[in-house]
N, CA, C and O atoms as a GROMACS GRO file, in nm:
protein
  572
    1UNK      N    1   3.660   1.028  11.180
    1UNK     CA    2   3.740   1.115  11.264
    1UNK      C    3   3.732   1.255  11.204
    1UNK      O    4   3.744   1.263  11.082
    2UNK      N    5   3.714   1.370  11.275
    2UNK     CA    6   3.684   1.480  11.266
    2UNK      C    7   3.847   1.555  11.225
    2UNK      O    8   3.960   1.506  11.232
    3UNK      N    9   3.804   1.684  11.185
    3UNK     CA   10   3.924   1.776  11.160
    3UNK      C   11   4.006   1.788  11.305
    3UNK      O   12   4.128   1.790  11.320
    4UNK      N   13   3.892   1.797  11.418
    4UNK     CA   14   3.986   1.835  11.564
    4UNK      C   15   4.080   1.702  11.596
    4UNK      O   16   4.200   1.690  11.621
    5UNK      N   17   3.986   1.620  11.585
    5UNK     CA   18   4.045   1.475  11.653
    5UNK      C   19   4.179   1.451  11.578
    5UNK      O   20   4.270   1.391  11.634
    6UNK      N   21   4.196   1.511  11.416
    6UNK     CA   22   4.284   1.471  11.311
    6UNK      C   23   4.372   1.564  11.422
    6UNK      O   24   4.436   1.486  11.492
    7UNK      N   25   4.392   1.676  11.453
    7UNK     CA   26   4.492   1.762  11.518
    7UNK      C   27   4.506   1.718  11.650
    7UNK      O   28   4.611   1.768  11.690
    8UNK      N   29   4.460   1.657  11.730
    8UNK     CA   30   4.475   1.623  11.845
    8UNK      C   31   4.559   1.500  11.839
    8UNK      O   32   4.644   1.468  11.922
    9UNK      N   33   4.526   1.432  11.730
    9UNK     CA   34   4.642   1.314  11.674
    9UNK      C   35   4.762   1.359  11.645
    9UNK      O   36   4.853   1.276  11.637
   10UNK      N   37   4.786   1.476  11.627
   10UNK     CA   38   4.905   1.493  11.547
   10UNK      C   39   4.996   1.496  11.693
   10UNK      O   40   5.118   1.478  11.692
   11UNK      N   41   4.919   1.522  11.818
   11UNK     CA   42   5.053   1.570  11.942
   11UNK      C   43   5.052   1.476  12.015
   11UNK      O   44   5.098   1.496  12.128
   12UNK      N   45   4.993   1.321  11.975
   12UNK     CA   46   5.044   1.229  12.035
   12UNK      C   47   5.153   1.169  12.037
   12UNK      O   48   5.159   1.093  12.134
   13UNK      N   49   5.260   1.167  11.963
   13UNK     CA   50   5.401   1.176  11.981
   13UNK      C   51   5.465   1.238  12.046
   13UNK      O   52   5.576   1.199  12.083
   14UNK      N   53   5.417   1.347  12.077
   14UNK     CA   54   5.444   1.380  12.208
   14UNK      C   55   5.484   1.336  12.333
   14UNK      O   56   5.560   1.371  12.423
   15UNK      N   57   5.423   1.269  12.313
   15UNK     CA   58   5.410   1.209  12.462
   15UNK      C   59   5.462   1.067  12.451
   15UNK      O   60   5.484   0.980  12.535
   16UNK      N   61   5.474   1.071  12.330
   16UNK     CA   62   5.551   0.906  12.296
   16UNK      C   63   5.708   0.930  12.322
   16UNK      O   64   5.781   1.018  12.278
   17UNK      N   65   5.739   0.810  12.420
   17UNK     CA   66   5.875   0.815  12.417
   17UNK      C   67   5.962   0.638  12.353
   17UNK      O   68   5.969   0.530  12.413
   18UNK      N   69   6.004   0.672  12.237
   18UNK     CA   70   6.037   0.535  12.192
   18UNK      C   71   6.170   0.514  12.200
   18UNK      O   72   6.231   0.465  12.104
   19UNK      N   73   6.236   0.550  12.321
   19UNK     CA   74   6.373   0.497  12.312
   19UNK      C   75   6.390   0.364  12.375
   19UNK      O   76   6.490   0.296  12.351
   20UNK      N   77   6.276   0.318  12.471
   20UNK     CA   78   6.270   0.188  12.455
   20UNK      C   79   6.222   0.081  12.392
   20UNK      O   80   6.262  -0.034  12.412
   21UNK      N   81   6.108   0.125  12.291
   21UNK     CA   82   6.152   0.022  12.161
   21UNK      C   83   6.210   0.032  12.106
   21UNK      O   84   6.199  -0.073  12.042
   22UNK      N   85   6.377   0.146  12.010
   22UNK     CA   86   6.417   0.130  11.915
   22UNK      C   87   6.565   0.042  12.076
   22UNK      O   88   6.657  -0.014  12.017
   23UNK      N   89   6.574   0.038  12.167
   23UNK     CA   90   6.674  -0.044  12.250
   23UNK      C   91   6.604  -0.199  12.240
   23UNK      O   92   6.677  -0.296  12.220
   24UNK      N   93   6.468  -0.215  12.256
   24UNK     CA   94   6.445  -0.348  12.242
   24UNK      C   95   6.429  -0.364  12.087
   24UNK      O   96   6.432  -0.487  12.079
   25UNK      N   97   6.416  -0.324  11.975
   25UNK     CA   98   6.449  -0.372  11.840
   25UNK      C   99   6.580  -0.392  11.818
   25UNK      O  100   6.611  -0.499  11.768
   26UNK      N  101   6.658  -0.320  11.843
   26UNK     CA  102   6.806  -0.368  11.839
   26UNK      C  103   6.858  -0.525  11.917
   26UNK      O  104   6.910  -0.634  11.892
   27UNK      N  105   6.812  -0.457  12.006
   27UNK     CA  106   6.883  -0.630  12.095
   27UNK      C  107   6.759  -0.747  12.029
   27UNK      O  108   6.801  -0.856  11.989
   28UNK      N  109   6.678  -0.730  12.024
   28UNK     CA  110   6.581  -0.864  11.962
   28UNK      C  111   6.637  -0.930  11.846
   28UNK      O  112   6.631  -1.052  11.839
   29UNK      N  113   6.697  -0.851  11.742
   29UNK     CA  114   6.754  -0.898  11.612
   29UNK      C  115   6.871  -1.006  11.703
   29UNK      O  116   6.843  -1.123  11.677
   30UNK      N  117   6.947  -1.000  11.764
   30UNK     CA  118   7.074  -1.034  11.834
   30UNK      C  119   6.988  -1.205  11.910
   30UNK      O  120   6.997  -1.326  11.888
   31UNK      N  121   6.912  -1.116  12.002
   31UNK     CA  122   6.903  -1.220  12.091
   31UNK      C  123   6.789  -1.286  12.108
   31UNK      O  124   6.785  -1.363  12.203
   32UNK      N  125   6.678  -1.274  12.028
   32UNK     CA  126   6.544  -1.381  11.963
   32UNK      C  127   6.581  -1.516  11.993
   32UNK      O  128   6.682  -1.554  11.932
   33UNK      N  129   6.522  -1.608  12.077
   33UNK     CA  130   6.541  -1.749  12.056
   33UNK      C  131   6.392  -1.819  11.999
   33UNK      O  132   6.389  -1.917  11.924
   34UNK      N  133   6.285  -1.757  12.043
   34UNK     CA  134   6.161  -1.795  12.014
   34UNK      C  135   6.124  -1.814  11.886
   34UNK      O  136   6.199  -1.740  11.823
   35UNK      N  137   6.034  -1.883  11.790
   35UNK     CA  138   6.016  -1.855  11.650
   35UNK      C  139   5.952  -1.713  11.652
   35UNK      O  140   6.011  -1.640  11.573
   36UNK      N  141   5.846  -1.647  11.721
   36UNK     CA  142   5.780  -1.569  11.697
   36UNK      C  143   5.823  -1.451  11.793
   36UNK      O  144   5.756  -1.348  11.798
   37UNK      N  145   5.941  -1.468  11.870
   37UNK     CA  146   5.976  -1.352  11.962
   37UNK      C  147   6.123  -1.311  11.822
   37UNK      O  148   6.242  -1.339  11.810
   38UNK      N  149   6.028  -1.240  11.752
   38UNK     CA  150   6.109  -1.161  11.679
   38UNK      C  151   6.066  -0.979  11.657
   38UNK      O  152   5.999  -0.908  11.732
   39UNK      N  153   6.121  -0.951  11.550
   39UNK     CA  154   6.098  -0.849  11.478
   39UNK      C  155   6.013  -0.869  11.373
   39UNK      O  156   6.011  -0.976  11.312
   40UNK      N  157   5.924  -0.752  11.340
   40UNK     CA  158   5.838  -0.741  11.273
   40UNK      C  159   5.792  -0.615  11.199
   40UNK      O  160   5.813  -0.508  11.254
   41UNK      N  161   5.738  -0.616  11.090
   41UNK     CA  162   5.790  -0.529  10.978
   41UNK      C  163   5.649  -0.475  10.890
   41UNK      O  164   5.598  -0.557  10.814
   42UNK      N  165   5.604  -0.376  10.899
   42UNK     CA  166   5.489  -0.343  10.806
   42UNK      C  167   5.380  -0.234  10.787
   42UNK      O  168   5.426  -0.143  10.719
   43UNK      N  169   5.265  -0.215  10.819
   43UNK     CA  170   5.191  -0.094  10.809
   43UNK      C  171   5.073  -0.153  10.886
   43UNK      O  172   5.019  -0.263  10.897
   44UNK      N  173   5.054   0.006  10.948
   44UNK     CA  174   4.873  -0.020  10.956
   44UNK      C  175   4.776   0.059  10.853
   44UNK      O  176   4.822   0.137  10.769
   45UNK      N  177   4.689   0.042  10.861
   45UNK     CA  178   4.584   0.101  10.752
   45UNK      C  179   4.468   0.136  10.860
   45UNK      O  180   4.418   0.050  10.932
   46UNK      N  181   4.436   0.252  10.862
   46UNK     CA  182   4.248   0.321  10.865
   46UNK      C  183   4.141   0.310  10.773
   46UNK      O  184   4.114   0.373  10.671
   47UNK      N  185   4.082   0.206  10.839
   47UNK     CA  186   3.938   0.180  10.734
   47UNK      C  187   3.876   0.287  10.770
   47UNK      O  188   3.793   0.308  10.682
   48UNK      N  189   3.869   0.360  10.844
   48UNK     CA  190   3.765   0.486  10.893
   48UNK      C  191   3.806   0.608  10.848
   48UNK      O  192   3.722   0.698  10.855
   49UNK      N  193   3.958   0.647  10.787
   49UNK     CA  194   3.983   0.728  10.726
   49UNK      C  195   4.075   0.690  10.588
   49UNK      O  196   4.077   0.777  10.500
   50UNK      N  197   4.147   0.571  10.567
   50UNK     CA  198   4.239   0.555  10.461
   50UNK      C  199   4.370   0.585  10.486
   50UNK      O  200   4.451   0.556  10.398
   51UNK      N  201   4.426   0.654  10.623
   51UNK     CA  202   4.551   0.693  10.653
   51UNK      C  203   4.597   0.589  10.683
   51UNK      O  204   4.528   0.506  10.741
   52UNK      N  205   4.746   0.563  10.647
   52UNK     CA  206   4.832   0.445  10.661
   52UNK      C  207   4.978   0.474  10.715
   52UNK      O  208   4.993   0.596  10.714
   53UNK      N  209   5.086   0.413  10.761
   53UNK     CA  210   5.176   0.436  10.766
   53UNK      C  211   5.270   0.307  10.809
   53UNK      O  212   5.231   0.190  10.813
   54UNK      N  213   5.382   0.347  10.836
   54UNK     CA  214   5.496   0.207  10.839
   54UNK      C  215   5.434   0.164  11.037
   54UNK      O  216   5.355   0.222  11.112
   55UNK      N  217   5.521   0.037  11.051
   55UNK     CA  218   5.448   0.025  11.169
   55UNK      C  219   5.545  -0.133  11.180
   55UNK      O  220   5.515  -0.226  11.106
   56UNK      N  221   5.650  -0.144  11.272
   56UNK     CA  222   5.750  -0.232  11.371
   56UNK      C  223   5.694  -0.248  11.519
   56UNK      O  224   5.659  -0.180  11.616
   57UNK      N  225   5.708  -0.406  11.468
   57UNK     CA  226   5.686  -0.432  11.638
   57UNK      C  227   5.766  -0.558  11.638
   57UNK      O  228   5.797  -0.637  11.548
   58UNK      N  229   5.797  -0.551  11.792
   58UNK     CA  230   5.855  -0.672  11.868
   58UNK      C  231   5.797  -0.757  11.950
   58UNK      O  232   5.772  -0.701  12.057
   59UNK      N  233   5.757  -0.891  11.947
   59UNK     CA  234   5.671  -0.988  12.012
   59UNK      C  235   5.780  -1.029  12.084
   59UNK      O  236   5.889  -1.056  12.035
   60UNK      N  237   5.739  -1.036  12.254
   60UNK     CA  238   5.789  -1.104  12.376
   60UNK      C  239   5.724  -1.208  12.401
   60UNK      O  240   5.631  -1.159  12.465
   61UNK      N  241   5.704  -1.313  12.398
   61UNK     CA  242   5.626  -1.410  12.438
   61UNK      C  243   5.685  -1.366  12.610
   61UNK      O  244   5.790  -1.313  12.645
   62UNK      N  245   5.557  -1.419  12.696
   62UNK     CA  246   5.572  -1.398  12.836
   62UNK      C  247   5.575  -1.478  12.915
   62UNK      O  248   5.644  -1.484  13.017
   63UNK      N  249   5.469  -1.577  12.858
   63UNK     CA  250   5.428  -1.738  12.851
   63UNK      C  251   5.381  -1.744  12.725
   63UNK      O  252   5.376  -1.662  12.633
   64UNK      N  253   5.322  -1.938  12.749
   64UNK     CA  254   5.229  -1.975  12.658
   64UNK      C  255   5.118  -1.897  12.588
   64UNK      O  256   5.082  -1.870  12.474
   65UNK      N  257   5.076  -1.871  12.739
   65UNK     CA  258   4.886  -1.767  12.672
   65UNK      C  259   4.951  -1.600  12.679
   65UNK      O  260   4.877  -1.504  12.656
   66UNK      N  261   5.046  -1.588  12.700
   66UNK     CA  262   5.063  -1.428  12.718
   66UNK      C  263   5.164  -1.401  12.630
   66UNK      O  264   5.255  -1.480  12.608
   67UNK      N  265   5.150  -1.265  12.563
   67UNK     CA  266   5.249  -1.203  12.460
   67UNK      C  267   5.256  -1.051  12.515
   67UNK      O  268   5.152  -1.000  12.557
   68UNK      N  269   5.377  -0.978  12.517
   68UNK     CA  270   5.387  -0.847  12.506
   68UNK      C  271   5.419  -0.806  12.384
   68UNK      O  272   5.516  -0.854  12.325
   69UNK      N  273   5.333  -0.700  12.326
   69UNK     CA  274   5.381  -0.681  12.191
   69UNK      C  275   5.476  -0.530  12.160
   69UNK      O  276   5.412  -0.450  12.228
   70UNK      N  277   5.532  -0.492  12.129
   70UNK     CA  278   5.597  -0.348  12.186
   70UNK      C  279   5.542  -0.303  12.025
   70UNK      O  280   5.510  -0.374  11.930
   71UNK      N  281   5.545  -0.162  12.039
   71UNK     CA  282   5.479  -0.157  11.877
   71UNK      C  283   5.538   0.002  11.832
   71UNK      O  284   5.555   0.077  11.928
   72UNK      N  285   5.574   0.064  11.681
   72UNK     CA  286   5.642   0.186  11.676
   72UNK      C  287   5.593   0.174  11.562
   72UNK      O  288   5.628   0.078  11.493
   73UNK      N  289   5.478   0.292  11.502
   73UNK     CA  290   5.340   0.312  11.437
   73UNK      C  291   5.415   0.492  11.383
   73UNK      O  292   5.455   0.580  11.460
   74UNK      N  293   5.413   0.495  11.286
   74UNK     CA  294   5.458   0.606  11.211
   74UNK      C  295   5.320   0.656  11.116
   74UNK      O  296   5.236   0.583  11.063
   75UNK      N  297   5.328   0.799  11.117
   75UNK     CA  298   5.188   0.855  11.062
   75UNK      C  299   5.256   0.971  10.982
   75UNK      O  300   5.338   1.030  11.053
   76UNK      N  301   5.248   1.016  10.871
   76UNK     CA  302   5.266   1.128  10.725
   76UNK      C  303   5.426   1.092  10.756
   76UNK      O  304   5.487   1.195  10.784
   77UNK      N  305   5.471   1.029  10.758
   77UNK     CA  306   5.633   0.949  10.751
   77UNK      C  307   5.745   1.079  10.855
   77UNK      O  308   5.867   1.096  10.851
   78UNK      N  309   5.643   1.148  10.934
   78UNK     CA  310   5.718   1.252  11.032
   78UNK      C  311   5.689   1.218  11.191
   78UNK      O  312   5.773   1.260  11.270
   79UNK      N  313   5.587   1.152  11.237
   79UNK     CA  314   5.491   1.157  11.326
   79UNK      C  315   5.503   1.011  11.375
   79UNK      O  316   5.476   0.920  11.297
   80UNK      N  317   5.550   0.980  11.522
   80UNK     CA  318   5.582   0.845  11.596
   80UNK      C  319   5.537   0.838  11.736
   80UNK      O  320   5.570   0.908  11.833
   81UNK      N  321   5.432   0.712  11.724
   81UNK     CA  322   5.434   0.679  11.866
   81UNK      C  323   5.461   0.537  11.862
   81UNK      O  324   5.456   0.452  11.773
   82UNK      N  325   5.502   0.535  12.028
   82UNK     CA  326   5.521   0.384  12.073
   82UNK      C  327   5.461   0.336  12.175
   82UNK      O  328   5.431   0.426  12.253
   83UNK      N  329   5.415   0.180  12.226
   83UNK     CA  330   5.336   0.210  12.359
   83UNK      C  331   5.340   0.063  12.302
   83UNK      O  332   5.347   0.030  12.183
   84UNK      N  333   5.332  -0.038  12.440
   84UNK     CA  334   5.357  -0.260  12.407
   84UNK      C  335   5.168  -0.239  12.506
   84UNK      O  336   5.108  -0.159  12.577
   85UNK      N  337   5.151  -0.370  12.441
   85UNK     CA  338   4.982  -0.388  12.467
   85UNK      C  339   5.004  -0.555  12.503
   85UNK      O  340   5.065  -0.618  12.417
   86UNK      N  341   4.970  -0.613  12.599
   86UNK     CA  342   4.945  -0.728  12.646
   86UNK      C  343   4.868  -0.813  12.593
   86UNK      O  344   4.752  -0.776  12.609
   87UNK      N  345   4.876  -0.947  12.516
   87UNK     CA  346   4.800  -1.005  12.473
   87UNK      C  347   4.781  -1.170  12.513
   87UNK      O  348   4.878  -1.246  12.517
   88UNK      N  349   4.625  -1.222  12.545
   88UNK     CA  350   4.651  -1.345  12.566
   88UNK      C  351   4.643  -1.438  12.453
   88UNK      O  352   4.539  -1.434  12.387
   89UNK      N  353   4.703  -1.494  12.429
   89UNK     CA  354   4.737  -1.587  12.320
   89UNK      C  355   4.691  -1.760  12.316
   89UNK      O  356   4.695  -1.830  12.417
   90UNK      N  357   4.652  -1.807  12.192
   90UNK     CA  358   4.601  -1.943  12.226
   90UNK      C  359   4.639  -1.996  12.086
   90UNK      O  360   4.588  -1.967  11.978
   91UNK      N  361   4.750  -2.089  12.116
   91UNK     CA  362   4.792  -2.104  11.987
   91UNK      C  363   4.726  -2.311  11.934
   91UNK      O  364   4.722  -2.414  12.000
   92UNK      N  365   4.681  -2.271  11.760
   92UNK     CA  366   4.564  -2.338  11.714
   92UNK      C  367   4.711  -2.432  11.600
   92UNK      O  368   4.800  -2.361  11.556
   93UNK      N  369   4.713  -2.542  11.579
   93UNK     CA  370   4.776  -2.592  11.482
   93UNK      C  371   4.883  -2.498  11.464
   93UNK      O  372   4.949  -2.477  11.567
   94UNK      N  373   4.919  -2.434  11.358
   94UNK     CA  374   5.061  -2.362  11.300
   94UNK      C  375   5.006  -2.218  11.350
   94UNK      O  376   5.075  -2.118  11.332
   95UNK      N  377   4.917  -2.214  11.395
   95UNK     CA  378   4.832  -2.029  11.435
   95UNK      C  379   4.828  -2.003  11.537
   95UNK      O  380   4.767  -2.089  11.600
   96UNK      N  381   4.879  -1.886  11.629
   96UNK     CA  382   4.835  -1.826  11.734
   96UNK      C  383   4.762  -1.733  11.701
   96UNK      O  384   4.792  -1.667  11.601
   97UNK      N  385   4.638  -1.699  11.782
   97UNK     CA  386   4.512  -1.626  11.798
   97UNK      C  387   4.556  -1.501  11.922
   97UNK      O  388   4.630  -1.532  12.016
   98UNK      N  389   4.514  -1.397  11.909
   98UNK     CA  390   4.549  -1.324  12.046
   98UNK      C  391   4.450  -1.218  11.979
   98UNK      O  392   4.399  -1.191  11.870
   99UNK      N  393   4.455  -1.149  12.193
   99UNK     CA  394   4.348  -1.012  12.153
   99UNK      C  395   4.372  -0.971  12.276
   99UNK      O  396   4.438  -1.042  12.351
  100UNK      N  397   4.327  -0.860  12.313
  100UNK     CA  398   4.362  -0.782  12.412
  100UNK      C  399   4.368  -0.624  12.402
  100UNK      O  400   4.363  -0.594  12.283
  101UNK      N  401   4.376  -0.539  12.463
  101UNK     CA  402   4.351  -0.377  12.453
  101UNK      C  403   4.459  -0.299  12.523
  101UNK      O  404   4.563  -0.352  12.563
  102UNK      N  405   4.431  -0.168  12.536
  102UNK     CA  406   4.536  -0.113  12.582
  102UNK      C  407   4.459   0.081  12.592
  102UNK      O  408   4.359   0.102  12.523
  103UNK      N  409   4.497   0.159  12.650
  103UNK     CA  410   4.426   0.267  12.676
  103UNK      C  411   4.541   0.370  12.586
  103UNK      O  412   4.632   0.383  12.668
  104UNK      N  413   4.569   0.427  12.495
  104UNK     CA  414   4.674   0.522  12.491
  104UNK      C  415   4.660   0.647  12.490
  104UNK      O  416   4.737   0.707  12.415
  105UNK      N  417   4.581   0.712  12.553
  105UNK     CA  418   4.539   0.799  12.637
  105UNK      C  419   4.476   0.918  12.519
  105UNK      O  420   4.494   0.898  12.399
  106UNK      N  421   4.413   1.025  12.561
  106UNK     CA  422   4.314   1.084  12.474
  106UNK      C  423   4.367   1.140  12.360
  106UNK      O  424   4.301   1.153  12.257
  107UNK      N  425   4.520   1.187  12.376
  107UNK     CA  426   4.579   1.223  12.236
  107UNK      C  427   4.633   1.128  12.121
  107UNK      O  428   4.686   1.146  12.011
  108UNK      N  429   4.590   1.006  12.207
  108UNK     CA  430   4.631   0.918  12.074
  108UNK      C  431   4.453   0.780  12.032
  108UNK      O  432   4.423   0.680  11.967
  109UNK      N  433   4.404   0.866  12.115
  109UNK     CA  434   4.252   0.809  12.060
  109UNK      C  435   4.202   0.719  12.166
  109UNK      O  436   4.118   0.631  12.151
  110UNK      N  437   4.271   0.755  12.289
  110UNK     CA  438   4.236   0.625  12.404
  110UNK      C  439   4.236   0.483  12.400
  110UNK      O  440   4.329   0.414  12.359
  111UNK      N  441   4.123   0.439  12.446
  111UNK     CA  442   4.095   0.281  12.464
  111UNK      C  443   4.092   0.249  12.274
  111UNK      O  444   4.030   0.302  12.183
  112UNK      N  445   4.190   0.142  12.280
  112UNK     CA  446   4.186   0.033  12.182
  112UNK      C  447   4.179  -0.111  12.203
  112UNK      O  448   4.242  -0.146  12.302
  113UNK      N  449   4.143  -0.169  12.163
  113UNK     CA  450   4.063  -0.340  12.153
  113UNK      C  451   4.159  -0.391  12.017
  113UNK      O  452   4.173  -0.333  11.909
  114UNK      N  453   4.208  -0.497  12.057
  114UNK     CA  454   4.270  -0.543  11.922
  114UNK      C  455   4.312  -0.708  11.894
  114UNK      O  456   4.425  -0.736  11.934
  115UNK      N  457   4.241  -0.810  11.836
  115UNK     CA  458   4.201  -0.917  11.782
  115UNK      C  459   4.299  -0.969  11.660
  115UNK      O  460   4.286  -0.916  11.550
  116UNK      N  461   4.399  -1.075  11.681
  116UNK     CA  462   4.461  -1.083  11.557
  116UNK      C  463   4.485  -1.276  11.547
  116UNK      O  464   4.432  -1.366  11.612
  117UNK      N  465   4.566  -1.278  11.460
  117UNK     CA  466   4.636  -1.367  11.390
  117UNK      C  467   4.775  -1.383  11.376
  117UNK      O  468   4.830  -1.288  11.319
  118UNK      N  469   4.871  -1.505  11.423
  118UNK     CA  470   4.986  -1.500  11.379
  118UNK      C  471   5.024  -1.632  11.294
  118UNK      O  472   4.967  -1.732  11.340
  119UNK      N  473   5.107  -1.658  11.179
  119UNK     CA  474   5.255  -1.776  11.190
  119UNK      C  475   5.359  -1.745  11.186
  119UNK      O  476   5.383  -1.624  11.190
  120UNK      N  477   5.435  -1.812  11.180
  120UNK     CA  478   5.558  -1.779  11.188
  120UNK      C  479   5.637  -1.661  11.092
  120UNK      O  480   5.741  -1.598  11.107
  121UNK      N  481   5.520  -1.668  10.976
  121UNK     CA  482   5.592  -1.567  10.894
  121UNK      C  483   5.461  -1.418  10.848
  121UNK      O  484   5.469  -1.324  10.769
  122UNK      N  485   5.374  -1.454  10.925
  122UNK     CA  486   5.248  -1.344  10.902
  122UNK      C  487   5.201  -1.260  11.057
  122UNK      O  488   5.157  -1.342  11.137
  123UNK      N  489   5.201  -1.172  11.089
  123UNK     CA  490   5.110  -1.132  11.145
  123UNK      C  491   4.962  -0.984  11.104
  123UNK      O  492   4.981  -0.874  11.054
  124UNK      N  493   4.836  -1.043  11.148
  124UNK     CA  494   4.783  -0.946  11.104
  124UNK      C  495   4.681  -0.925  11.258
  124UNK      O  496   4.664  -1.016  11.338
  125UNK      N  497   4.626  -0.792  11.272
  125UNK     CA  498   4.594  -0.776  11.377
  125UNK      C  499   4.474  -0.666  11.376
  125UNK      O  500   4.521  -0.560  11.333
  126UNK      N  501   4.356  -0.654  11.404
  126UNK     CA  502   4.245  -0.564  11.359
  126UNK      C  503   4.266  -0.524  11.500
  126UNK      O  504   4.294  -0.589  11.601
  127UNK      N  505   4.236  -0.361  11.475
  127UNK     CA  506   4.241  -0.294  11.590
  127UNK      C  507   4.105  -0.229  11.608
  127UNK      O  508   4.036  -0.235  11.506
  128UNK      N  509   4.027  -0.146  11.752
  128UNK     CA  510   3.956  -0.008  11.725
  128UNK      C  511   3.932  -0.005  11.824
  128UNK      O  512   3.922  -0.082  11.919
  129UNK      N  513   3.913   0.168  11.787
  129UNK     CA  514   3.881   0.249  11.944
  129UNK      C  515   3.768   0.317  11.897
  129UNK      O  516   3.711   0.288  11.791
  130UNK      N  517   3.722   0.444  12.003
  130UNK     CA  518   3.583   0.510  11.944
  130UNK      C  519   3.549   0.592  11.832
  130UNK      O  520   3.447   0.630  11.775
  131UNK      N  521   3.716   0.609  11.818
  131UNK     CA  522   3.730   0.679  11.668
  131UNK      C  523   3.767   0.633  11.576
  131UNK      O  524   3.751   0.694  11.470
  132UNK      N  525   3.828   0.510  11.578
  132UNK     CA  526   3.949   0.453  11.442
  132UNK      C  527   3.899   0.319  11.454
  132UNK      O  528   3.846   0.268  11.553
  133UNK      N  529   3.925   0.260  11.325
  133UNK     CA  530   3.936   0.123  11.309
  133UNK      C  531   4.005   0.093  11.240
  133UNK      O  532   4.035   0.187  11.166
  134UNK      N  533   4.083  -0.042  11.207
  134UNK     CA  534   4.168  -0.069  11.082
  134UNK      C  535   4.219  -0.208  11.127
  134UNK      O  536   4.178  -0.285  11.214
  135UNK      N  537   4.365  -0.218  11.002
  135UNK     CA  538   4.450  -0.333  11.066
  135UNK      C  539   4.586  -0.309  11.046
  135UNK      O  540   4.631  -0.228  10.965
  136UNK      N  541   4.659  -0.389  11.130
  136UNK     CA  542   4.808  -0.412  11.117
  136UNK      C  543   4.835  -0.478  11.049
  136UNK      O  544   4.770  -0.582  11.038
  137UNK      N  545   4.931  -0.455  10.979
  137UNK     CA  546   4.997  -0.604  10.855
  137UNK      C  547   5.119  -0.657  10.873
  137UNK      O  548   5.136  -0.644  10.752
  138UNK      N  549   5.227  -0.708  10.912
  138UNK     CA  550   5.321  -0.728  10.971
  138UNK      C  551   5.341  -0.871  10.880
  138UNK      O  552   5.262  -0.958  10.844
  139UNK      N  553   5.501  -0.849  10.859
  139UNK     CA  554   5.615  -0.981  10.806
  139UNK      C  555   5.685  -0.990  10.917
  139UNK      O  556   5.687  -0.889  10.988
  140UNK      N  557   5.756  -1.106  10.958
  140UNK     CA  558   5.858  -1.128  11.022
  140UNK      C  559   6.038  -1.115  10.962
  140UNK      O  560   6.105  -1.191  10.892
  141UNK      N  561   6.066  -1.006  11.017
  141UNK     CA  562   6.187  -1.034  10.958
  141UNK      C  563   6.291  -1.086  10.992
  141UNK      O  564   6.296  -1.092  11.115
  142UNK      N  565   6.406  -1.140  10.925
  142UNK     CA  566   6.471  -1.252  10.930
  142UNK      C  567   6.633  -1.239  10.967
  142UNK      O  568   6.733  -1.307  10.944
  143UNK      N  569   6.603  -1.099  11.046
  143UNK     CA  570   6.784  -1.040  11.089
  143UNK      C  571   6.734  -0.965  11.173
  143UNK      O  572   6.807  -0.893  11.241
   0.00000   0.00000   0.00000
């Protein structure tokens, strides 16, 4: 990722409006019945640049094969976007598998593709678009 693209990142919060994930993180702690329709707790990392930051999300199961994931991705601990990505899910022994994409438009790096792993107490999730690659690391937390 280039010096421009690094500044064109910076005004995608902009356009992020997260007052409906920090309303669905609140009520999820409360009203979760699912094992995995919880809260979730951790960072992503850039293999393409090394930038990292904190990173909450909330899993909706929708059905069986479908998950909404709502997600609130923090960058130099000033800088927030939010935006839920649809995932179909196929769950293996104690593991659900999911993948699925989402477009978040040119100031936040567009089209992303993203392939993961869950249990009950792990999620990890590799993401990329034409500029970035990396992963999510996510705990489940327990309130």
């Amino acid at each position: 990722m280039g010096v421009v693209d690094n500044v064109i990142h910076l005004f995608a919060p902009l356009t992020a409006n997260c007052r409906d994930f920090n309303g669905l993180w609140e009520n999820t702690r409360v009203h979760a019945v699912e094992a995995v329709a919880r809260r979730w707790e951790g960072e992503w990392v850039s293999a393409a640049t090394g930038h990292r930051g904190r990173l909450r999300c909330v899993v909706e199961p929708q059905s069986e094969a479908t998950w909404k994931m709502w997600f609130r991705g923090e960058y130099a601990g000033v800088f927030r976007a939010c935006y839920s990505t649809d995932f179909a899910v196929v769950l293996g022994g104690d593991r659900w598998t999911f993948n699925g994409g989402s477009n978040l438009g040119p100031l936040a790096g567009g089209a992303y593709t993203y392939a993961g792993s869950a249990t009950l107490e792990k999620l990890t999730c590799e993401y990329r678009s034409a500029k970035d690659h990396g992963e999510f690391r996510l705990r489940k937390l327990n309130s």
